[in-house]
Residue, then its C-alpha position, 0 to 999 in steps of 0.5 A: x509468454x513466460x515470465x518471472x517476477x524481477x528479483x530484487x533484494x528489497x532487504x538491502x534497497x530499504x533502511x527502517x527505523x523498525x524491526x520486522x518482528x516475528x509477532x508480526x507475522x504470526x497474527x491472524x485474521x478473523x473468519x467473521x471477516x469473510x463474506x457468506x458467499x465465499x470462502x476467503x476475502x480478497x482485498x485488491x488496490x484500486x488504480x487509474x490508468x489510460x482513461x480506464x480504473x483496475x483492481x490489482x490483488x494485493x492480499x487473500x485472507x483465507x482460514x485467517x493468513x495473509x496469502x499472496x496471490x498467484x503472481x509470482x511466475x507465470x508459466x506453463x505450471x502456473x497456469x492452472x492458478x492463474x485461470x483459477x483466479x480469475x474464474x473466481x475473481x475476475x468473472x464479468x459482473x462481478x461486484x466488489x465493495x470499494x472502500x477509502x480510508x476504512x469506510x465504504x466508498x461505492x462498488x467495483x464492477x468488473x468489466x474484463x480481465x486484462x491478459x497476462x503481460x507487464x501490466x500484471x494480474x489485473x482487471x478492467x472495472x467501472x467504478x460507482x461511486x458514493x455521491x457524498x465520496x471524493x474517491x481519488x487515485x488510491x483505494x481498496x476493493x473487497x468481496x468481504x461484508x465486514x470491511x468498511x464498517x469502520x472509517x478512519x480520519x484522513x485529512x490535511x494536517x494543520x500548519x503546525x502538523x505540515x511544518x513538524x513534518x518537513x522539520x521531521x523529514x530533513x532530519x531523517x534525511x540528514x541522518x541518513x547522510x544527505x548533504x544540506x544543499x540537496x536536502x533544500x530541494x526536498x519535495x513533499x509528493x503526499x502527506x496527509x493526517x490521521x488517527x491510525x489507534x483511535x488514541x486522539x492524537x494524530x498520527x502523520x504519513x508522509x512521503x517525500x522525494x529528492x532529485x540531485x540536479x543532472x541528465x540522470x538523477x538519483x532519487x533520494x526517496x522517504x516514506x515515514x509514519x509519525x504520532x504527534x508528541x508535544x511540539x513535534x513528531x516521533x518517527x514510527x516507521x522510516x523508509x528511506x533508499x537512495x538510487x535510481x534505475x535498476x536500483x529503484x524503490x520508492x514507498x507509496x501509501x495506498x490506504x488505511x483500513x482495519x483488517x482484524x477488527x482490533x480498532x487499529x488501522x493497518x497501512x498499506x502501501x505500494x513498493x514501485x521498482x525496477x520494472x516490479x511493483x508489490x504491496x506491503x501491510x504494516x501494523x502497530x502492535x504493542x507500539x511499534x510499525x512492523x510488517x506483516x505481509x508483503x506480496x502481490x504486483x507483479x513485473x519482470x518484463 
């Protein structure tokens, strides 16, 4: 089958409260992450579906870039990548190290590659857990012996943390011209608390969703990372679209994990669209949210 990735103008669907800085995507990845058996690291979400767990690539670190994976056409000409990739990646008994929230939290082991089609560049694996581990729906797998020496705090904020956070996510909302009445049928879909620069001081992630009532509605989708600063929260990344259908985009954290081994912990998330899917990293650098990959997933069909 031949197909192509569903193009979309993500640039237009989102409006960011940062700017995608050069710097940003200039910064490299050290070697000293990559494991002795192989010569770039990978790094893939882990999902659950159908009674049955993948691993999805969302990035390949090789000579210190941020590479995509071959997803982007399959066709005839792509063919040789994609067989590649999966001798490489997917073989039978292959072993990778899961990891949630920066730290180590079992093994992946692949069963079978699962054939090209709208499902993606993806494979069927058995997951084994840490028994001290509560591995939910989202998490990371690697090939690399560095990652996961670090974990991260991630867990439920406080009364005072929710409560900044709701108060923060309607004045978002309303800045971005969401009438009052709509705004009172916020729903929180995930909102958790970290220490993302290991300053002490929390930083929330949350997302959010509205629904106008109707047969059809239009979802009204956000998605923000913001550092505690006095009684409140200061925004550091705001991702906010409007519109549903073929215009889909909505943000989804899959998990924290420090790539370059700089103490600081890069955000990865999901962009699910129209029939499309990918993944983006965000880092901080100098104190601001910026992009620094965007890629993987797949779809189109």
């Amino acid at each position: 089958m031949i197909r192509k990735r569903a193009s979309i103008n993500r640039v237009l669907l989102w409006t960011a409260s940062v700017c995608i800085l050069a710097g940003f995507a200039s910064h490299a990845y050290s070697d000293a992450l990559l494991s002795k058996k192989d010569t770039s690291t990978i790094l893939f979400a882990v999902g659950r579906g159908n009674g049955k767990s993948f691993i999805d690539p969302i990035v390949i670190i090789e000579k210190g870039k941020l590479v995509d994976p071959p997803i982007h056409y399959y066709t005839l000409d792509h063919n040789a990548q994609i067989d590649a990739f999966v001798t490489r990646y997917f073989r039978p008994g292959l072993k990778y190290r899961l990891l949630k929230s920066g730290g180590r939290a079992g093994t992946a082991t692949v069963e079978q590659w699962e054939e090209l089609g709208c499902a993606g560049l993806i494979a069927k694996v058995r997951l084994e857990k840490l028994v001290s581990h509560n591995f939910d729906l989202d998490g990371l797998a690697t090939n690399s012996l560095s990652l996961g020496d670090r974990k991260f705090s991630r867990r439920v904020p406080t009364d005072s943390e929710g409560a900044s956070a709701l108060k923060l996510a309607r004045q978002l909302y309303r800045q971005n011209g969401v009438p009052t009445e709509l705004i009172q049928m916020m729903k929180t879909i995930n909102l958790l608390a970290t220490d993302l620069n290991a300053d002490g001081i929390a930083e929330l992630i949350g997302q959010f969703d509205i629904r106008d009532r109707g047969d059809d509605p239009d979802p009204h989708s956000l998605f923000f990372i913001a550092e505690s600063q006095g009684q409140g929260l200061q925004p550091g990344l705001v991702l906010y679209h409007f519109g549903g259908g073929n215009v889909s985009a909505v943000q989804k954290l899959v998990d924290l994990i420090d790539l370059d081994g700089d103490g600081i912990a890069e955000v990865i998330t999901k962009g699910e669209y129209y029939e499309t899917w990918d993944y983006t990293i965000y880092k901080m650098n100098k104190g601001k949210w910026g992009s620094i990959y965007e890629g993987g997933g797949s779809g189109g069909c």
